[in-house]
N, C-alpha and C positions, 0 to 999 in steps of 0.2 A: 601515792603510787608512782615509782619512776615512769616513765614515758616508757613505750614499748611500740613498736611495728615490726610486721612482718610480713612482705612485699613477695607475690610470684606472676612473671606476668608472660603471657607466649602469645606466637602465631599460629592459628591450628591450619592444616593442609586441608582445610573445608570453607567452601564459599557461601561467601555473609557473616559470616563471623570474621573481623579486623581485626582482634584483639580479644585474650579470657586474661581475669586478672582479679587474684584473688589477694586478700590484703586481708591482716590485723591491726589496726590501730585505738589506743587508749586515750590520746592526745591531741592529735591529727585533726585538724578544721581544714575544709576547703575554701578557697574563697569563691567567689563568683567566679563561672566560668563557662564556656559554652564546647559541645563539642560537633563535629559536623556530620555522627554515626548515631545514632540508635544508641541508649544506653540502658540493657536490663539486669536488674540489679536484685540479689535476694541478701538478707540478714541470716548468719548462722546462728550468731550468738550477740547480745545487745541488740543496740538501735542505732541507728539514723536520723539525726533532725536535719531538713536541709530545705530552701525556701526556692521555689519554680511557678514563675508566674504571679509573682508579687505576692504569695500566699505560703504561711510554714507547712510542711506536711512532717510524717514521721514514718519510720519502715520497721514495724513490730515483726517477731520473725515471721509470723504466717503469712503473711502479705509477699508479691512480685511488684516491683517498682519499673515504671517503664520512662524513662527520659528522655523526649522528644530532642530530635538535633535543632542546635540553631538558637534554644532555649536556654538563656541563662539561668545556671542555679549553684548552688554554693553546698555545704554537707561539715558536719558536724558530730561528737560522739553523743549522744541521750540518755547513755548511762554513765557513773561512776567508774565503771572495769572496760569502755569502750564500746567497740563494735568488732565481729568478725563479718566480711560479706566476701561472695564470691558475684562479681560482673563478669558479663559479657558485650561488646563491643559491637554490634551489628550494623552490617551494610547497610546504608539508606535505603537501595531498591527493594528490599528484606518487606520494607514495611513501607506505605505507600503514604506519600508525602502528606494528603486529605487526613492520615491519620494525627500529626500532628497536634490540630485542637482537642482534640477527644482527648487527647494524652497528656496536654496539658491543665484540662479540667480535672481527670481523675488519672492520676498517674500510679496511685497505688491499689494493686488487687487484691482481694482475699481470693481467691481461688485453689484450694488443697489439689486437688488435678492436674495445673497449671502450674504448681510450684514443684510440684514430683516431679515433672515433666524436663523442668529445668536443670532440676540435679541431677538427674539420668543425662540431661545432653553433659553439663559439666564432666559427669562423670568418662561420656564416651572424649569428650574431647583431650581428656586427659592421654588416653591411651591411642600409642601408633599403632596403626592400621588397621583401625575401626572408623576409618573414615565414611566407609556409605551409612554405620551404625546414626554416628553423629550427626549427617543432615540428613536422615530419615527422621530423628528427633528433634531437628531443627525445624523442620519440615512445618510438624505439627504442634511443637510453640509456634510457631508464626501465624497458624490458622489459628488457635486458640486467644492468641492475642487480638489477633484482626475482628476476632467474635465478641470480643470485650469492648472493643472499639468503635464496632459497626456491626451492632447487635442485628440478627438474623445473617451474616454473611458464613457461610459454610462453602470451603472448597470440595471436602471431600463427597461422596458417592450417597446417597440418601440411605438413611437405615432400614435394616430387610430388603433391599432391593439388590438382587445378587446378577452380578456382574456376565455376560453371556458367554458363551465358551469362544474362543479367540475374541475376548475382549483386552484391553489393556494389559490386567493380569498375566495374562494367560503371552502375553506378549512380552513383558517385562520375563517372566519363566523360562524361557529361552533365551532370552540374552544374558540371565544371567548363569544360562546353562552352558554357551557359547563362552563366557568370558570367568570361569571360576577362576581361572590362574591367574589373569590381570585385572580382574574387579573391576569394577565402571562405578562412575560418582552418579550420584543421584538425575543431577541436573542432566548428564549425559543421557543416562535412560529416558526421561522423560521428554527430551529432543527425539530423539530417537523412535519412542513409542506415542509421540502427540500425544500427551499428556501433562497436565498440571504438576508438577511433584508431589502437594499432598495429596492430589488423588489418588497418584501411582500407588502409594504409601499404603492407604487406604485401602485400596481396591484389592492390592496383594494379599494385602492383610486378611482382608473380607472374604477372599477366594479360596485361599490354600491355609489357613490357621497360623500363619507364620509371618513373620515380617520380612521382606526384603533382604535388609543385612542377617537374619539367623538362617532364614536357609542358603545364603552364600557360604557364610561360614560350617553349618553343616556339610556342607557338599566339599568345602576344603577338608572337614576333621574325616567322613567318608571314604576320600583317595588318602588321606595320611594313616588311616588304619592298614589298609592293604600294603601301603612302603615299607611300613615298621613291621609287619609281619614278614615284610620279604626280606626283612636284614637290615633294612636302611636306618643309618643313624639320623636322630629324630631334629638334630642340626640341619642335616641336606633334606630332611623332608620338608622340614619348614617353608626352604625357600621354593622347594619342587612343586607341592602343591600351593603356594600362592599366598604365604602369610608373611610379615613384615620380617618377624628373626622366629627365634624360636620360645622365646619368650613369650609371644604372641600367639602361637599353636600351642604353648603350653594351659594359656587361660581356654581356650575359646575348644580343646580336647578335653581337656578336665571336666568344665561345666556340659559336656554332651557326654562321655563317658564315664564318667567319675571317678577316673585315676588317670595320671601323668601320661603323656607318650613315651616315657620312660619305663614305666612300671608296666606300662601295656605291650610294648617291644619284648620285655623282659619274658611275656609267659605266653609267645609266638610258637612254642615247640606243642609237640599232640600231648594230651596228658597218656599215662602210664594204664595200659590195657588190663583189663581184670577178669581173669578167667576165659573160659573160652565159650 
């Protein structure tokens, strides 16, 4: 089989993530090497042999692999037709340095939850200005990681336990009622409302049946209804109500209404009166 790679690698405008970088190779051996971030790592297609901590492991696709910084390790294809994976690059502070030996003991997870989890943040970090999307599900890899690591540790809110009226929620709900045009990062909210990130995450969650980033975005696709109805082209509504282009209000109105902001501008006139 000829040698084959296929290399994508970015900066996402979300903090703790350094680096996403997604990669095909058939032929590709790494050698030994250390890195000074966080390294979590999933298989799409093939495997992973790769040796951390003086011992070989291997990354079958159901598995998350988590690669402590600082730790030498090398990587290699396990199959015949290679490997496909998608990495992610995380900030040291992300993950708390104590976690290191645990990670080195069992760096690879079975966890189906944990690994969904991952390709939803992939997914969000792929697209501009779904930035609170992405670390709200940063957020919560990171608690799910930390619970792999340092079994019992739980940041968010206790289950059944519903959160009091002007509590956090309920405070996070206004801010992000105050800022739908300029959006607020996670981190911000959570300075802001003395709270944890994954709690905030959580608690929002647990209060009003939505996350964080959907009812932001709700609340943008709610003023882009009323623009489009008033005439405005779905170009200047995009950026009037607070989404990145229009390409951005085109996903995030679709999936709430179920037709284009085009197609929904389109049938703004009264329908035709019938009878008297």
């Amino acid at each position: 089989m000829p040698s084959s790679q296929e290399v994508s690698a970015w900066r996402p405008r979300v903090a703790g993530v350094v680096e996403v970088f997604h990669a095909h190779f058939t032929e590709h051996a790494y050698p030994m090497h250390v890195h000074d971030v966080w390294t979590l790592l999933i298989v799409d297609d093939g495997a992973v042999r790769y040796d951390l901590g003086r011992r070989e492991r291997g990354t079958p696709r159901d598995t998350v692999s988590l690669l402590p910084p600082q730790v030498p390790h090398n990587g290699s294809p396990a199959t015949a037709h290679g490997f496909r994976k998608r990495v992610l690059y995380l900030d040291a502070p992300l993950l708390d340095e104590t976690l290191i030996g645990p990670a080195v003991d069992d760096p690879d997870i079975t966890d189906p939850l944990l690994r969904r989890r991952v390709g939803q943040l992939h997914a969000a970090l792929a697209l501009r200005g779904d930035e609170l999307e992405a670390e709200s599900r940063l957020a919560l890899v990171g608690e799910r990681l930390r619970g792999h690591l340092r079994p019992g540790e739980r940041a968010g809110p206790r289950a059944g336990v519903r959160e009091p009226r002007g509590g956090v929620a309920h405070s996070l709900r206004e801010l992000l009622d105050e800022r739908v045009l300029d959006g607020v990062t996670l981190g911000e909210a959570a300075r802001q409302v003395h709270a944890h990130p994954t709690h905030l995450v959580r608690a929002f969650s647990s209060a009003f049946g939505i996350a964080p980033h959907q009812y932001l975005m709700a609340r943008r696709v709610e003023r882009a209804r009323r623009l489009l109805l008033d005439g405005m082209p779905p170009a200047q509504v995009a950026t009037a109500v607070g989404f990145y282009d229009q390409a951005h209000l085109n996903r995030h109105f679709k999936r709430v209404v179920g037709i284009p902001p085009g197609r929904y501008a389109g049938r703004g006139t009264a329908p035709p009166r019938h009878g008297a």
